[in-house]
C-alpha positions, 0 to 999 in steps of 0.5 A: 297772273298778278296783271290779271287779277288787277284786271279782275277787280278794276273789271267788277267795279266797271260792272258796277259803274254800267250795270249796278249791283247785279252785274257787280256781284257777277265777279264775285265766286258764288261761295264768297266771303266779304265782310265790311270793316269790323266793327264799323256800324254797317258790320253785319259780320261775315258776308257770303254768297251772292245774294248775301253780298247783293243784299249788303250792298242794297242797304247801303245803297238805298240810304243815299241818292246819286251813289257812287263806288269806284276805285282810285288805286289797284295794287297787286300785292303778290300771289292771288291778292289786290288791294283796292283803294275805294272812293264811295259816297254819294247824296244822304237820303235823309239829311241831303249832305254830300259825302265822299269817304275812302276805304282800303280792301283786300280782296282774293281772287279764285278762277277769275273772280273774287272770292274773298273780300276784306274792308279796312278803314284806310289804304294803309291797314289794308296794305298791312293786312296784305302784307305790304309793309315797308320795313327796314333791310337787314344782312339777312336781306341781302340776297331778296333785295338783290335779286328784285333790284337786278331784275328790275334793272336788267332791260334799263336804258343804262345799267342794261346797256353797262352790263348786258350779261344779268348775271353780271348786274347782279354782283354788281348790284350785292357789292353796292347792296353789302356796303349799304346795309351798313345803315338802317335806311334800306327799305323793302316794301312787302315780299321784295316787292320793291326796294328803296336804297338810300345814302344817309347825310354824309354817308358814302356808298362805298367805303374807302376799301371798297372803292378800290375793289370796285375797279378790281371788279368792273375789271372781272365782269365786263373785262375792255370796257371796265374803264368806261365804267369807272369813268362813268362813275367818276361822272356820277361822282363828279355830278353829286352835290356835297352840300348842303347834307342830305338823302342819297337814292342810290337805288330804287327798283319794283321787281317785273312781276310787280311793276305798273302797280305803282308800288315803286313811288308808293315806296319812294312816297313813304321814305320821303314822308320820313326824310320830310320830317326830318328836314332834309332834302334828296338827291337821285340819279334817273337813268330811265326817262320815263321816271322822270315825271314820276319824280318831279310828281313827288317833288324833285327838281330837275338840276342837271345831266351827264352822258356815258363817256361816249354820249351813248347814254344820258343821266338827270340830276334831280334834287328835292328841296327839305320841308320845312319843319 
């Protein structure tokens, strides 16, 4: 249902694109509720009905020539939710400047169709008031963060093929996730939408103990082919640089009911945003080639590669470089 209401609010604005406001209002529910950032100018308070909404519109329009309203970004926030990030400007009438602004709206879609509408001056309030906020994990997290990271990677090219049975990937997945909640730098985005792990500066992934119950564990899961396991770690281990001190991504992964919306790099592009200020670099993993791209958009490098032991599977290297301070 999440892909559909996505689909319902990207269809309203290509209504509007082809046939103006008439069209626009068409997707809306004849009871509905919108109202524009409170206490802007243009708030003319609660908004409902159609040809309340029809007439708002009108106004705002009539003060520019050549006006434009599109979205640049759709995210399904959960449950019946979007969030649209609209760009909107055009030539004002009376002065002849350009504009071109940006505003975040939640919107609440009912029977296929939007009925309710909240604007927000930028992408983050409105991200907040749907209740996607990034925050920081804590031992009562464990069993949310492993439950979308287990899913996310069920079907991937590698920790899909290590552990076919999900049941499986998930242990594995809580062992890892108990050990790395000993620092405060496992990030959620919303409702488990998408989880972020990361390894602080001379930290490790797994205690010294722990480690050696990791062998004991490959062995109990996945029995004959817990040594290709532990090799494969070992290549994982043997690849990481020690130097200079930076940011491990251990893990990152959207929940399938939340994936294609972007919620993944928005996550991953706000943590680096912190690491950013701190001026440290970043280190990852990909073990799915279609992330690639996506990681080089957000600045990392590609540094090297290793295959599972029987060159089944390949693993790249990527490093990001610290921002100067």
């Amino acid at each position: 249902m999440s892909t559909e209401n996505v689909a319902v609010v990207e269809g309203a604005y290509d209504a509007f694109a082809a046939g103006g406001i008439d069209e626009f209002v068409q997707h809306w529910t004849e009871d509905l509720d919108h109202r524009s950032i409170e206490g802007a100018p243009d708030d003319i308070g609660p908004i409902r009905g159609r040809e309340a909404l029809r007439a708002y519109l009108q106004d705002w329009i009539d003060t520019f020539d050549d006006y434009r309203l599109e979205p640049v970004e759709l995210i399904d926030a959960g449950g019946e939710s979007v969030v649209a990030v609209i760009r909107f400007g055009g030539r004002a009438r009376l002065s002849g400047v350009g504009t071109s602004e940006m505003l975040g709206v939640v919107f609440s879609i009912r029977d296929g169709k939007i009925a309710r509408g909240r604007e927000y001056a930028t992408r983050e309030e409105a991200l907040r008031a749907a209740g996607l906020t990034v925050r920081v994990a804590t031992r009562d997290d464990l069993d949310g963060v492993t439950a979308t990271l287990a899913a996310a990677f069920e079907h991937d090219p590698l920790w899909g093929w290590v552990f076919p049975e999900p049941e499986a990937l998930t242990v594995w997945w809580r062992f890892y996730l108990e050990s790395a909640l000993r620092y405060p730098h496992v990030q959620v985005l919303g409702d488990y939408v998408a989880v972020a792990v990361w390894i602080p500066p001379d930290g490790t992934e797994l205690t010294e103990e722990e480690e050696e119950r990791a062998e004991v564990l490959a062995r109990e899961l996945i029995g004959p082919r817990a040594p290709e396991l532990l090799e494969l770690l070992a290549r994982f281990d043997a690849s990481h640089p020690h130097h200079p001190p930076h940011y491990y991504l251990s893990l990152l992964g959207t929940h399938p009911d939340h994936r294609g919306h972007g919620h993944g790099m928005g996550l991953l592009a706000e943590t680096l945003g912190r690491i950013d200020a701190e001026g440290f670099p970043a280190y990852l993993e990909s073990t799915n080639r279609d992330n690639d791209r996506r990681y080089e958009l957000l600045g990392f490098q590609p540094r090297g590669a290793f295959t599972t032991p029987g060159e089944e599977r390949m693993v790249v290297t990527m490093w990001r470089p610290g921002a100067d301070r």
